[in-house]
Backbone bond lengths (Angstrom), bond angles and torsions (degrees), N, CA, C in turn:
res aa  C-N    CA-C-N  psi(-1)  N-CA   C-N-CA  omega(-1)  CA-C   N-CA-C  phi
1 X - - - 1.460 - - 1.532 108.13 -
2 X 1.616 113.53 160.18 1.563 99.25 -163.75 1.768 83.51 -99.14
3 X 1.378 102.60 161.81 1.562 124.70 154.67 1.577 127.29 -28.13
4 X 1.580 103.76 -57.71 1.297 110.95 158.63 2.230 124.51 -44.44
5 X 1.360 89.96 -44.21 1.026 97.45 -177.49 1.509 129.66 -71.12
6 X 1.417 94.14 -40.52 1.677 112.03 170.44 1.260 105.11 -49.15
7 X 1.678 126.91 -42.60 1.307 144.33 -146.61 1.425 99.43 -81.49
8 X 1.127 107.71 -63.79 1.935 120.55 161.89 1.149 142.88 -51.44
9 X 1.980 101.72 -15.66 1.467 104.79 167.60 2.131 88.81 -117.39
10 X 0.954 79.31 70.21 1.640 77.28 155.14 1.666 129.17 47.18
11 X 1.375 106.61 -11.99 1.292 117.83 -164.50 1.468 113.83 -105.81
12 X 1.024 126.57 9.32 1.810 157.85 138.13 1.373 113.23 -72.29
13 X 1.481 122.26 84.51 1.829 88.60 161.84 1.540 114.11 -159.37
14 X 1.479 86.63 102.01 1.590 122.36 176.44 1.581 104.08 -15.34
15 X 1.243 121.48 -69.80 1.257 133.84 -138.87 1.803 94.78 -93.87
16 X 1.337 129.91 10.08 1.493 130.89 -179.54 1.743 107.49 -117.30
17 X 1.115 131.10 100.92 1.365 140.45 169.53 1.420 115.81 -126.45
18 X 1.318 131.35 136.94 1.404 161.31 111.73 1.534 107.91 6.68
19 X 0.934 124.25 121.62 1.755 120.14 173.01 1.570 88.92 -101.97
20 X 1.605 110.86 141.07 1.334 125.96 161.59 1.687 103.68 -84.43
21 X 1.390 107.47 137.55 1.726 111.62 176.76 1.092 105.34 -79.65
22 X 1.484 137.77 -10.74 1.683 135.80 164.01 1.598 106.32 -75.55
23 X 1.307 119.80 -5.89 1.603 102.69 -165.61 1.645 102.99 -87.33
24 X 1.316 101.59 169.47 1.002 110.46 170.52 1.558 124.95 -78.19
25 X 1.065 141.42 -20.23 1.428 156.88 115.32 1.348 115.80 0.87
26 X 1.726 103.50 -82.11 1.678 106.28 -179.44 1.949 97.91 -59.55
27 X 1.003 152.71 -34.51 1.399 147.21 168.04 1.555 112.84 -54.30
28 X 1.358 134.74 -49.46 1.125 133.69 168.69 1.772 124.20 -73.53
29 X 1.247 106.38 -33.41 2.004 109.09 155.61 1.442 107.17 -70.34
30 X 1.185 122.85 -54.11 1.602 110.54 165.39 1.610 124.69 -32.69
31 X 1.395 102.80 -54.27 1.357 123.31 -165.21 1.710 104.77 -65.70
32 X 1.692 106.36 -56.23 1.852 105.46 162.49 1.211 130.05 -59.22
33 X 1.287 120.66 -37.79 1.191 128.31 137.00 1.731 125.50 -10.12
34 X 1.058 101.73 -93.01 1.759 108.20 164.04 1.048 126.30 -65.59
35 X 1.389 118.22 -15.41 2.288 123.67 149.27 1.054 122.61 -43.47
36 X 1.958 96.19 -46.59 1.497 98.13 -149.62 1.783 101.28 -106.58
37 X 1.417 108.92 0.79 1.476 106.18 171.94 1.788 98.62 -82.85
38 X 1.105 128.05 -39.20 1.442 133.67 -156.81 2.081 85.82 -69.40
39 X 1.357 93.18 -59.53 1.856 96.54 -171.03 1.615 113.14 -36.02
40 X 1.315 94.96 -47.07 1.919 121.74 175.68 1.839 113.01 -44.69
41 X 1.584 95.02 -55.24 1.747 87.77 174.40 1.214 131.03 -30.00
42 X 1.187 108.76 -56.21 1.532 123.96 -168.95 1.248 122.45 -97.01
43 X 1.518 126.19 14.89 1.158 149.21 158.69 1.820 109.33 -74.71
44 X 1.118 111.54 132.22 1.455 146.07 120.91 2.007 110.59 -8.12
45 X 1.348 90.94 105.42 1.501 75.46 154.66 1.507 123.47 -45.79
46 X 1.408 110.25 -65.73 2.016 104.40 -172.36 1.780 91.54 -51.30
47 X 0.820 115.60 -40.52 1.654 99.73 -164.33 1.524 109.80 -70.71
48 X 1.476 95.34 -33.89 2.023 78.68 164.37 1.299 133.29 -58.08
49 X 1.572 95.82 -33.03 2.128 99.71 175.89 1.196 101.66 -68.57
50 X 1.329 119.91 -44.33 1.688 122.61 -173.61 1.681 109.16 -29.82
51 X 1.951 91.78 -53.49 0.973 108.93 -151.07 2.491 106.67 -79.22
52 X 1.163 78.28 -37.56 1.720 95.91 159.50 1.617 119.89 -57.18
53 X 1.292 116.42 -55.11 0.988 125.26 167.48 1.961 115.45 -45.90
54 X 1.186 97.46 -54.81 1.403 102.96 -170.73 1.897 109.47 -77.02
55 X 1.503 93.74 -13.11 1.549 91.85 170.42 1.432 115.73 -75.85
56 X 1.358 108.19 -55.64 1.309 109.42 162.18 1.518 140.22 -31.70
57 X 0.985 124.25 -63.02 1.817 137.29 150.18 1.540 115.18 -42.67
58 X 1.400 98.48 -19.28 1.593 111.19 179.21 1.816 105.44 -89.14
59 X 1.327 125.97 -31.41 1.453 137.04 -156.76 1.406 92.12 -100.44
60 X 1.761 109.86 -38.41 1.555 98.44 -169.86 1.969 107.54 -82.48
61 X 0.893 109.90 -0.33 1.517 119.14 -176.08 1.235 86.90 -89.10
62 X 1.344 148.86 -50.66 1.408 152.22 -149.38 1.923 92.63 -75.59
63 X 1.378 101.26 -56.73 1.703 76.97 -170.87 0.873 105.78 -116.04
64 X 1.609 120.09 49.68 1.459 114.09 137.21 1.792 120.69 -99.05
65 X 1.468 103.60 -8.93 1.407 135.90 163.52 1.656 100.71 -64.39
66 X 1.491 122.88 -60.11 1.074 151.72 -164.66 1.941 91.43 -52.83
67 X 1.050 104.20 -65.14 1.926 115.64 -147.24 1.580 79.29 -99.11
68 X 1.114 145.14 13.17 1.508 128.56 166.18 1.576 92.11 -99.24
69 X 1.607 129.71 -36.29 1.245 123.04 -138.85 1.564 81.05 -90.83
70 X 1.177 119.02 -44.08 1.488 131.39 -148.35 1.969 95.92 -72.52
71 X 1.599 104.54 -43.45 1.591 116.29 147.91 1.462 124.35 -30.41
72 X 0.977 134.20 -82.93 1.398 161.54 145.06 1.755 108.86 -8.40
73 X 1.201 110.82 -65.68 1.839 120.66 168.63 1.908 97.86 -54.36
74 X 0.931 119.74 -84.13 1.579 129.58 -162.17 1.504 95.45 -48.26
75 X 1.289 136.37 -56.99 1.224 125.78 -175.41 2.087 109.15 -67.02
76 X 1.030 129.19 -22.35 1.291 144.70 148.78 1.539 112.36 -32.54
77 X 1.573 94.25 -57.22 1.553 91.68 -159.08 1.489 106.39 -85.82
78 X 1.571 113.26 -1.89 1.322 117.42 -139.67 1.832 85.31 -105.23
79 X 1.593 103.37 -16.06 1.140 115.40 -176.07 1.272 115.50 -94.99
80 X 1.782 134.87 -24.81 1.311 108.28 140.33 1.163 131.82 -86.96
81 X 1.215 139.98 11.47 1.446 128.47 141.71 1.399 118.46 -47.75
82 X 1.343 119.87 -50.96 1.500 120.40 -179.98 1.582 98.75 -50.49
83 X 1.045 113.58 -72.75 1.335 113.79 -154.27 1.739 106.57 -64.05
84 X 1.455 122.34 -38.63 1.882 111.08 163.79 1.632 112.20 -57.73
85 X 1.100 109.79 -19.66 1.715 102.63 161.96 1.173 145.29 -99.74
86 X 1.635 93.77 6.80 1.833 98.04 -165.81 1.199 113.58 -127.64
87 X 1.014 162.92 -166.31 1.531 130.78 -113.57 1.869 87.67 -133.26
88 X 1.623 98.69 134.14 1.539 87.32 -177.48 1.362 80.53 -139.06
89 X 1.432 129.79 149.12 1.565 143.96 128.51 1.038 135.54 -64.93
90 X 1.537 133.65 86.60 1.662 128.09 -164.52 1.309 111.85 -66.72
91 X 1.267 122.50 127.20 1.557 111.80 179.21 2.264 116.29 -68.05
92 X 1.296 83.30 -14.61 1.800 79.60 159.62 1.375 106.18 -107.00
93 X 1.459 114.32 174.67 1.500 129.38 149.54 1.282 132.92 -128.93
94 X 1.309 129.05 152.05 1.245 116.17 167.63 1.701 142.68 -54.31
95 X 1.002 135.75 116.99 1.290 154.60 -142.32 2.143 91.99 -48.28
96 X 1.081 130.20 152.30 1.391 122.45 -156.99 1.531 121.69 25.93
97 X 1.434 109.57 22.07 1.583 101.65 166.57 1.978 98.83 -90.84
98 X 1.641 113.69 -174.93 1.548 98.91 178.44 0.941 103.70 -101.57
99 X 1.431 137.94 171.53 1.193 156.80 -161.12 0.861 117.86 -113.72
């Protein structure tokens, strides 16, 4: 099956990964994690929505950051493929190639 296709039936998908519990990642979401429950205690109900609220607007900025960057790479890559396949003239040649 082609790449494209995998991609279109669902069975491609960039944006779904596994955290390893050795990474350094799963240690630092852990770590906010247990920041941001301790910060929470001493909050205010309204200040928890405040504080929900502002996560939110905070997550949706993230992957719209996220799907521009991830945009940006694929059209990149999509751009040297074009160009290793599409018609170039080297201004040298190889030695008994013609000139």
């Amino acid at each position: 099956m082609f790449f494209i296709e995998e991609l279109w039936n669902g069975n491609i998908r960039p944006n779904q990964k596994a955290i390893r519990k050795d990474s350094q990642y799963h240690k630092l979401i852990h770590n906010l994690s247990c920041e941001t429950e301790k910060f929470l205690e001493d909050m205010s109900t309204e200040q928890k929505k405040q504080f929900d609220d502002m996560s939110l607007k905070q997550a949706e900025l993230y992957n719209i950051e996220s799907r521009e960057t991830f945009i940006e790479g694929f059209r990149l890559g999509v751009g040297l493929v074009l160009d290793a396949i599409g018609e170039y003239k080297p201004q040298l040649c190889s030695i008994g190639e013609e000139e």
